[in-house]
N, C-alpha and C positions, 0 to 999 in steps of 0.2 A: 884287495880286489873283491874279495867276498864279500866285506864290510859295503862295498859302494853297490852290487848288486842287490844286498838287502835293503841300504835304501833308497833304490828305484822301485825295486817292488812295492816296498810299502807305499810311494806316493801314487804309484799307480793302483794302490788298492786304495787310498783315499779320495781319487777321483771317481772310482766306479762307485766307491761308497756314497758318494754325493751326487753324482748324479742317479743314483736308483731314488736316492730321498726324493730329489727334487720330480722326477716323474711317478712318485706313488702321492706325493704332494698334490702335484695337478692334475692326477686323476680322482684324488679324493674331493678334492676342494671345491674344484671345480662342478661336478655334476652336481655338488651341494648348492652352493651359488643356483646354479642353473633352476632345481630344483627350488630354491628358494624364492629365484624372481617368477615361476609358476606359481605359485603359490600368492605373488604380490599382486601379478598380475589377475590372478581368480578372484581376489578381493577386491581391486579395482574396480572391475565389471560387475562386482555382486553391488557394490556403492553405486556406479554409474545407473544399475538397472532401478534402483530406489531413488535416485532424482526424478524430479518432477520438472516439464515442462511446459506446463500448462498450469495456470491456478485452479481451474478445474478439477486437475488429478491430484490437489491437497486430500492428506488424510491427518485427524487428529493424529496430537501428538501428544505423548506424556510427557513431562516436567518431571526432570530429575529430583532424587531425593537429595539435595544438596542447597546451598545457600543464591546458587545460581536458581535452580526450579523454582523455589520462595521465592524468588523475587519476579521470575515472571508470571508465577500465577498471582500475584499481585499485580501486575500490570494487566492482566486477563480480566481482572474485576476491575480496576480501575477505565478497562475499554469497554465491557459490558455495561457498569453500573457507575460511569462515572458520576451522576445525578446523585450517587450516594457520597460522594467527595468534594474537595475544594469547596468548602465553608470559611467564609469569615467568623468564625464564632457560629452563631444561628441564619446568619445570611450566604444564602446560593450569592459565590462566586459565578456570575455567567447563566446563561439560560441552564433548564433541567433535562437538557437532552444526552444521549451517551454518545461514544464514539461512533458507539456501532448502529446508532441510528442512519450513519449513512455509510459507515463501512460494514455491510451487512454480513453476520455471522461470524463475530469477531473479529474484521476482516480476512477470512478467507474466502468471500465467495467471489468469483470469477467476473471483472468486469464492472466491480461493485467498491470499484477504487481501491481494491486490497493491502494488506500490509504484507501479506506473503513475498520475500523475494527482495523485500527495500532495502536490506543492508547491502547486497549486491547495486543498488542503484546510487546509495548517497553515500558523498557529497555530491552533488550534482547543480549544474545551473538552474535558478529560478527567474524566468523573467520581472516576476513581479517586484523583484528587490532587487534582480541587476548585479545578480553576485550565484557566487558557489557557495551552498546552502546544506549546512550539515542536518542528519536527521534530526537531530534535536531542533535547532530553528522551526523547520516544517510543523511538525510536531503542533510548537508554540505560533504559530500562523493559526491551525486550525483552532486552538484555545481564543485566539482574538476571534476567531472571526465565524467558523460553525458552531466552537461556544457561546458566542457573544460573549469574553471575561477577559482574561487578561491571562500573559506570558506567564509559565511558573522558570521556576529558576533551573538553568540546565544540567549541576550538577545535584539538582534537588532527588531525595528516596523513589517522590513518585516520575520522575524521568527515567532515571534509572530502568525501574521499574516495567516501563511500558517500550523504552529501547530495547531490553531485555527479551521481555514477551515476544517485540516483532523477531527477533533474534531467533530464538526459539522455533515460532514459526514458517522460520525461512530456512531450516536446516538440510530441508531435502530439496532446494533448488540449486539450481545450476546459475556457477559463480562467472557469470559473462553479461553484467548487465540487466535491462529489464527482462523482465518474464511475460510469455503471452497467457493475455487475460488480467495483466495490469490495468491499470485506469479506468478509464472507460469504452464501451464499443464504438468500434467505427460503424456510420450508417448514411443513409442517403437523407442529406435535410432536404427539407422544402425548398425548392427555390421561390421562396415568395414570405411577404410576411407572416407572423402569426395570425391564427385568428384565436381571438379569444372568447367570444360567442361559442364557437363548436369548440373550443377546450372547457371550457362551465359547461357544457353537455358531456365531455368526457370524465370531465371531475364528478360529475352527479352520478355516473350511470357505473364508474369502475371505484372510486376513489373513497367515497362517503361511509360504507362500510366500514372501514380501519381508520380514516382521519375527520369524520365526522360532516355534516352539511357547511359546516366554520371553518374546517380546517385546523381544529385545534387538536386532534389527535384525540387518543384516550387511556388516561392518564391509570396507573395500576392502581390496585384494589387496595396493595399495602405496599411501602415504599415512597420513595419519593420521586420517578420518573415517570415515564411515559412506556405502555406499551405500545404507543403507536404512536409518532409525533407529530406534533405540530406543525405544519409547513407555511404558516403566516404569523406575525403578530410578535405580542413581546418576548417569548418563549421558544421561538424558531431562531434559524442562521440570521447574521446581521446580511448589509446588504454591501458587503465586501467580501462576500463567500463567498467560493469559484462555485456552490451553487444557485446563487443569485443570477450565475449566468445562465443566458438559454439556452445556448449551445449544450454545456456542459450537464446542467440539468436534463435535459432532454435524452443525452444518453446515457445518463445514469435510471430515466425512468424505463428508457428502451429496453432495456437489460433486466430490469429487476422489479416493475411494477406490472401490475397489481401485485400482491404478495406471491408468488410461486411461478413466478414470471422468472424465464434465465433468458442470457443469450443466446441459447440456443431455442428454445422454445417461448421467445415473448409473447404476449396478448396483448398489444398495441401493436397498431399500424405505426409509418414512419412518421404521417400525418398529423393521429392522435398525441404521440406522446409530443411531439412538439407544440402541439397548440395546446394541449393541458400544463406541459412544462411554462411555457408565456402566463398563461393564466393565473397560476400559482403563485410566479412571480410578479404577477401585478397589485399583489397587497402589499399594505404597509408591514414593515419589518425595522428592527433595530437600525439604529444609523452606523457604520463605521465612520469611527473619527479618524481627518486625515490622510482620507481615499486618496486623494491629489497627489498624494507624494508617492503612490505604486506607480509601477514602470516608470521608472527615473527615464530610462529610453521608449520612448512611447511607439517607436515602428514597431517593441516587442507585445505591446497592450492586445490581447483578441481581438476579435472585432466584436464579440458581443462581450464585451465588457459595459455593463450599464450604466457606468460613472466615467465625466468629463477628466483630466483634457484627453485628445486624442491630438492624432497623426495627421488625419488629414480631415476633411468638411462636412463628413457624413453626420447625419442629423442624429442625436441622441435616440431620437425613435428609430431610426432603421440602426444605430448599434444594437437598441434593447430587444427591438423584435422582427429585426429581418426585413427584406432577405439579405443573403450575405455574398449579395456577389458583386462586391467590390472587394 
């Protein structure tokens, strides 16, 4: 009898024993946890308050000391100084212009077609090829066509390299898509066509400065590109560049010409930069071989796309220079 009361007791003193553990357990654990998603959450918000949502509010960034940073500051110089790259031997692969002749300030200025933020954006559809279009593709678009050269290969060092770089400079945006101050500004066109009479008076009186009375830019002291480029002739975009267009041109000069011109504070009217945009492009420039075969679906072609076929009956002059209200 003794024997069975001793062990009742004992199993009742192994449940108290257990259940003490198990409530010094969840007082201890617990407030730790607790404590610790404080702490996840402070760093959350400390990340959150360091995106950017605007291209605007880009601020440089360092490049780690690592194999990864190497390789985008190689892409950094390859967007800067591309003119110093892609040789056949002694011969320029493509005109001698750099990336950042028209994605200005290594692409991060606002508005200025930037690169800021594109990993978040691609793969994406392109109409002009009619497919979902990885950044690399793009990339090699703009080597056909604002280079005037040719595709490089998309597992090639200098790919890499410049995927890399946009990488890099995309680290403090916000992973939902485009970013504002992407592409280019929205603005009010003309409803009418150009004139290019009063854009050659806007070319002369804002432009000549930094691209000369020709248009051929001016070319560095030492080096082999341009500090200021070319916007006609054999050394400019061919005439399959989405800046061939007027549309597109136009607000890319809205935004960022004369030189210290932003979107926020341009020095053209809606006017001017349209009709100096027309003008620009009414010089001879590189041929793109092959145009015909862009927009395989032609309802997605612009409307100022300057090169045949289209969609519907509109005269090649009202695509090339307006108006565009059809």
């Amino acid at each position: 009898m003794e024997h069975k009361k001793l062990t009742n007791y004992l199993k009742a003193l192994s449940w108290i024993i257990v259940a003490l553990f198990i409530t010094c357990t969840t007082l201890c654990v617990f407030p730790l946890k607790h404590a610790n998603n404080d702490r996840s959450m402070d760093s959350l918000a400390l990340a959150n308050d360091s995106l950017i949502t605007h291209v605007s509010q880009f601020k440089a960034v360092s490049f780690k000391d690592n194999p990864e940073g190497e390789m985008a500051s190689y892409g950094e110089k390859l967007i800067k100084n591309t003119y110093d790259y892609f040789y056949d031997g002694d011969i320029k692969i493509g005109n001698k212009l750099a990336c950042s002749s028209c994605h200005l300030n290594g692409g991060t200025k606002a508005f200025a077609a930037p690169y800021v933020g594109l990993t978040n954006v691609f793969p994406v559809y392109i109409g002009r090829e009619n497919k979902v279009e990885s950044l690399e593709e793009r990339i090699n678009g703009c080597f056909e066509r604002s280079m005037n050269g040719r595709t490089i290969p998309e597992n090639s060092k200098e790919m890499r390299a410049i995927v890399t770089y946009i990488k890099n400079i995309s680290i403090n945006t916000v992973n939902k898509g485009r970013l504002a101050g992407q592409g280019f500004v929205k603005m009010e066109i003309p409803n009418r066509a150009a004139d290019l009479k009063h854009g050659q008076l806007v070319f002369e009186g804002k432009c000549t400065s930094c691209h000369g009375k020709d248009g051929q830019g001016m070319t560095q002291p030492t080096g082999k590109g341009y500090l200021y480029p070319p916007l006609w002739g054999k050394d400019s975009y061919n005439d399959g560049a989405g800046m061939a267009r007027l549309l597109t041109a136009t607000r890319f000069i809205k935004a960022n010409m004369p030189l210290g011109a932003s979107y926020d504070a341009p020095q053209l009217s809606d006017d001017e930069a349209y009709d100096v945009a027309a003008y620009i492009n009414s010089f001879d420039r590189p041929k793109k071989a092959n145009k015909e075969l862009d927009y395989p679906n032609l309802a997605k072609k612009p409307k100022d796309s300057p090169y045949p076929p289209y969609a519907d009956n509109i005269s090649l002059e009202q695509h090339k220079h307006g108006p565009y209200n059809f």
